[in-house]
C-alpha positions as CSV (number, residue, x, y, z in Angstrom):
1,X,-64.3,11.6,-20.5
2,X,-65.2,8.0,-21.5
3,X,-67.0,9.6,-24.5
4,X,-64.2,11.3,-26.0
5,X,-62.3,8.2,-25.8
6,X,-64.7,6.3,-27.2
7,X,-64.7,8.8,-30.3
8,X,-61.0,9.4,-30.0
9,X,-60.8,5.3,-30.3
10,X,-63.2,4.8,-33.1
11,X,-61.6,7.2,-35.3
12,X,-58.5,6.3,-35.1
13,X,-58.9,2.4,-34.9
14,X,-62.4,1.2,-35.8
15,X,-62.7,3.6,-38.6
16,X,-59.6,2.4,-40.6
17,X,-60.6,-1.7,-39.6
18,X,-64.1,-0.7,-41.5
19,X,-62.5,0.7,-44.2
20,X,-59.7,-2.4,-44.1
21,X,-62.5,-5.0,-44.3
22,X,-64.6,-3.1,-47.0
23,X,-61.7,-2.8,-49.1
24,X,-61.9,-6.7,-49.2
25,X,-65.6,-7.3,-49.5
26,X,-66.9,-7.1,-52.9
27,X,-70.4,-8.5,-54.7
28,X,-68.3,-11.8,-55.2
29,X,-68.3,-12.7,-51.9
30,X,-70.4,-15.3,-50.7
31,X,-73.4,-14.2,-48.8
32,X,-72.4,-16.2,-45.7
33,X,-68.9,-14.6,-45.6
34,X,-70.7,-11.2,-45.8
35,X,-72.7,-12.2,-42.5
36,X,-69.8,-13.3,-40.7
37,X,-68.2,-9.5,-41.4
38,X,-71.6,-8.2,-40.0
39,X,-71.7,-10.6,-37.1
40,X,-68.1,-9.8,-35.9
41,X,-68.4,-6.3,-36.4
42,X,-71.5,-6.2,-34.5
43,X,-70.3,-8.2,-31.3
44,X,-66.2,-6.7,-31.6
45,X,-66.8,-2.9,-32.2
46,X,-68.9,-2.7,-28.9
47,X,-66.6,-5.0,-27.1
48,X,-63.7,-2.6,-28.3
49,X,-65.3,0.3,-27.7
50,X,-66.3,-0.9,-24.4
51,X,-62.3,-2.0,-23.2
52,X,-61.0,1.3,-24.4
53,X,-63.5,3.2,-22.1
54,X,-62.3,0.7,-19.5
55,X,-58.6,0.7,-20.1
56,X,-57.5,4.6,-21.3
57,X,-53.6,3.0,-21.6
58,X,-54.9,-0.2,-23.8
59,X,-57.0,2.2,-25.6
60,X,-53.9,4.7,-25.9
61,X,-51.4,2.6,-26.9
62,X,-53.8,0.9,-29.6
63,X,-54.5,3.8,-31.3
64,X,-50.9,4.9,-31.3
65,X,-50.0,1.8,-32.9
66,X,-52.8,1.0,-35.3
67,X,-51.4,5.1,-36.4
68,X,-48.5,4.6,-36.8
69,X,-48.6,1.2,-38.4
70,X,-47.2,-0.8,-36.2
71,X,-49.9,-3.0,-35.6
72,X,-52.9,-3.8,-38.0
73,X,-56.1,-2.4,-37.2
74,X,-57.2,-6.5,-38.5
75,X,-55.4,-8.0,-35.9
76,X,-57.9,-6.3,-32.7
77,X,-60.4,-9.2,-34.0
78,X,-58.1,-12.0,-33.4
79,X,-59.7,-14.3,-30.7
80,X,-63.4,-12.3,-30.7
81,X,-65.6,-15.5,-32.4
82,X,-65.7,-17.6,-35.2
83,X,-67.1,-15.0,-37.2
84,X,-63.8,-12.5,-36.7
85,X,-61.6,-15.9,-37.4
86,X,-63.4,-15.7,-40.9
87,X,-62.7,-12.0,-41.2
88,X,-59.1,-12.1,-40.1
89,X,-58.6,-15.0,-42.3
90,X,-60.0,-13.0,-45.2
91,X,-57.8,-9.5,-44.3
92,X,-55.2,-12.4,-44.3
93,X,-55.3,-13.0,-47.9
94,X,-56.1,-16.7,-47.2
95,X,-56.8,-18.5,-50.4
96,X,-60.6,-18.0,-51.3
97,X,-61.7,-22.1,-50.8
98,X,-60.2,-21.5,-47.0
99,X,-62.8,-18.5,-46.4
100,X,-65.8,-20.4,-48.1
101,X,-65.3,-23.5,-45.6
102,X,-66.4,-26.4,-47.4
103,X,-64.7,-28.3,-45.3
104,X,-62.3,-29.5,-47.3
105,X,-58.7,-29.8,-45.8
């Protein structure tokens, strides 16, 4: 049963937060920003996959809402590592020289 969720969960959720971030990655990016995407997806994907095969109502009620659009697929890495603060800044629209962190403020 924890398999179907698990697919149930990744195509209705992780599928459109893929697509969401890809639609904001393009050759312009900085190579660093591009490794934070695969760092956060590598370590958040699993984790999510992992809590909606713990916690079928949390799972549920994720999917329902990332569906219907009450709640952005973007927001489930809030909170997961620095690298998913980069990414959610990006899905963010925050102003490019924020997401290339020079450290200016």
């Amino acid at each position: 049963m924890s398999e179907f969720i698990s697919y149930i969960f990744t195509m209705l959720v992780i599928a459109p937060l893929q697509a969401e971030i890809g639609k904001h990655i393009d050759a312009k990016q900085s190579a660093e920003l591009t490794s934070a995407v695969s760092s956060c997806v590598s370590t958040a994907v699993p984790n999510m996959v992992s809590q909606a095969q713990s916690d079928w109502g949390w799972a549920f009620w994720t999917a329902v809402n990332v569906s219907v659009g009450a709640k952005q697929a973007e927001s489930l890495l809030e909170g997961r590592g620095p690298a998913c603060d980069r990414v959610t800044a990006l899905l963010s629209n925050t102003s490019s020289d924020e997401l290339k962190g020079d450290g200016e403020a």
